[in-house]
N, C-alpha and C positions, 0 to 999 in steps of 0.2 A: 622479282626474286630477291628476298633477303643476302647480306651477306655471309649469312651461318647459313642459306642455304647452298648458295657458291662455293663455300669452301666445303661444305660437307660434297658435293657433287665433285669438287676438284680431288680430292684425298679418295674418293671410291675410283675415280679414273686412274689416277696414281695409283693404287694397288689392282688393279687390274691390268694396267701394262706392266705394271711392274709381274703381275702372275703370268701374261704371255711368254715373258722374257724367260723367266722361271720354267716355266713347261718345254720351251724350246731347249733351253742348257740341261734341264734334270730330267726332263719325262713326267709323266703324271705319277709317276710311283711316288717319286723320291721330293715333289715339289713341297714345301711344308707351309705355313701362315704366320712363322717367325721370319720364314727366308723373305717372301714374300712383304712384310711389313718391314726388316730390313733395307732390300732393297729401297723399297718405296721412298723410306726415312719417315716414316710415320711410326706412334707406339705400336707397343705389338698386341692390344688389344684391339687396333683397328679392324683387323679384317674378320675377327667377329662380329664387330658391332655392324658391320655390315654386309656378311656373309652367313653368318652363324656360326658355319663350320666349312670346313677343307672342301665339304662335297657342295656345299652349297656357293662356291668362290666357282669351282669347280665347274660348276653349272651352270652358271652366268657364261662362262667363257663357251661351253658347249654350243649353247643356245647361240651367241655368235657370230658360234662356224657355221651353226646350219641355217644361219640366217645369209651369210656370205656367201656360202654354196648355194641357196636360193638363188641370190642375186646372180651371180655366174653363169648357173644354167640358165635362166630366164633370159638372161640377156643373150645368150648364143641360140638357142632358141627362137625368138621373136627375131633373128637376122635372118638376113637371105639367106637359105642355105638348101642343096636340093634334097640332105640326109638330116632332117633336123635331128632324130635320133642319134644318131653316131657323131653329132655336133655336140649333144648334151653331155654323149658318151667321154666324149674327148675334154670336156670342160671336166667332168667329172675329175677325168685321170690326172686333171694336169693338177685341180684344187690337193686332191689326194697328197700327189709326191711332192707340191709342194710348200704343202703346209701339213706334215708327216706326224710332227706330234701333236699337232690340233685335232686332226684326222681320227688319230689313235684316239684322242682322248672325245671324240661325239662319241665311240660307237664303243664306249667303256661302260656301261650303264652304273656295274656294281660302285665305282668311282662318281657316281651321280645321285641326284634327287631324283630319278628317273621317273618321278609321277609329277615334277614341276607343271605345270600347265603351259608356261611361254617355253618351256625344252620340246614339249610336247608339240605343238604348235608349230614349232619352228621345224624339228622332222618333218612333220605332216605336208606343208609346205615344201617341203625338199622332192619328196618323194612325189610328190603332187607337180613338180614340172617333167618327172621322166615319164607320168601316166600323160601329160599333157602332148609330148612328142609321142607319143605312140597313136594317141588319137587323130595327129597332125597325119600320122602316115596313112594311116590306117578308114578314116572317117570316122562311121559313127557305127558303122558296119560290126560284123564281127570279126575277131583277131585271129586266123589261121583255125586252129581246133581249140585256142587259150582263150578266156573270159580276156576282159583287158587288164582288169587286177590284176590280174597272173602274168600275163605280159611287162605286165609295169615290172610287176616285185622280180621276175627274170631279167629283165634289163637289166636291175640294179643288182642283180645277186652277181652278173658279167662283168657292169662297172666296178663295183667296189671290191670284186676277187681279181682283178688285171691290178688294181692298187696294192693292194697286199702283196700280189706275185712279184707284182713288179718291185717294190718298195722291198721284200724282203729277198731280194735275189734270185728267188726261185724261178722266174720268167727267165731272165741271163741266161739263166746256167743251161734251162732246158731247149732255147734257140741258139746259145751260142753269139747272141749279141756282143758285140765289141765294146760298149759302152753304155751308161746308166740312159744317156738319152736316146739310143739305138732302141735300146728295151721300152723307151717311154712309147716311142712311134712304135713300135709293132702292137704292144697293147691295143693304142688307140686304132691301127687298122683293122685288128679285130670286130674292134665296135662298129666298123663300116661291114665287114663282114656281117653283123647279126643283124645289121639294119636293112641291109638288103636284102638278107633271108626273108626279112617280116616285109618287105615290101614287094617282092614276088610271089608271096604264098597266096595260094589259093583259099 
């Protein structure tokens, strides 16, 4: 590797921690490619010459989180576990609240190249180990009265609405939870709740 290649791969790493940092303090609204090339300490033409634009900075960072939550679930998953579903479940929740505005900003599309190919990929992939613990439960069989697609995409409509609930309060308010991590575990025994469901059903 060249030295003009080293330093060009250093200066794209340095503005994209430097955009993590950004996304956590501002949100994806308000994150800009000045703030971002600031921080960095690079010109501020950098993070077009290597992003294009906001969305496409944007998308890189997308792609990942959904490559991190791969990793996550997969790896709770493939462990001894006798609920692998509601193991994914629970990895899900925790990825979720605690990494809140990474979260927000995968399932932001309009804020996205949404047709990128590696963004694409990398959902696909995500979504692709909650179909995997379903089949772990389940066999090769059929799922209850649901296709397994449909069991997948319902798993995750569970996991990722206990996130949102949980994260925006509304879980709290409606249990009475005493605390942000009281509300985090009731979410996740839910997910043991639904996994049992599918693993009783006829």
């Amino acid at each position: 590797m060249t030295d003009t290649a080293t330093t060009s791969g250093s200066v794209r790493e340095s503005l994209l921690e430097a955009a993590r940092i950004e996304l956590i303090e501002h949100g994806r609204a308000s994150i800009s490619l000045r703030a971002v090339a600031r921080r960095a300490e690079v010109s501020h033409a950098s993070p077009k010459y290597f992003f294009r634009d906001k969305a496409g900075m944007l998308t890189v960072l997308a792609t990942e989180g959904f490559r991190a939550l791969t990793s996550s679930l997969r790896a709770v998953r493939q462990g001894a576990t006798p609920q692998p579903l509601a193991a994914v479940g629970h990895a899900y929740i925790d990825f979720g609240l605690q990494n809140a505005a990474l979260f927000d900003l995968m399932f932001s599309p309009s804020d996205l190249h949404a047709d990128d190919p590696e963004l694409l990929q990398a959902q696909h992939n995500a979504i692709g180990e909650l179909t995997s613990a379903v089949t772990e439960i389940t066999g090769e069989g059929p799922v209850t009265s649901y296709g397994r697609p449909q069991m997948s995409l319902i798993s995750w409509a569970l996991a990722h609405g206990l996130v949102v609930l949980a994260r925006d309060g509304a879980l709290q308010a409606a249990t009475g939870a005493d605390s942000f991590d009281a509300t985090a575990q009731i979410a996740k025994e839910l997910t043991e709740v639904f996994d049992a469901r599918i693993t009783t059903s006829d």
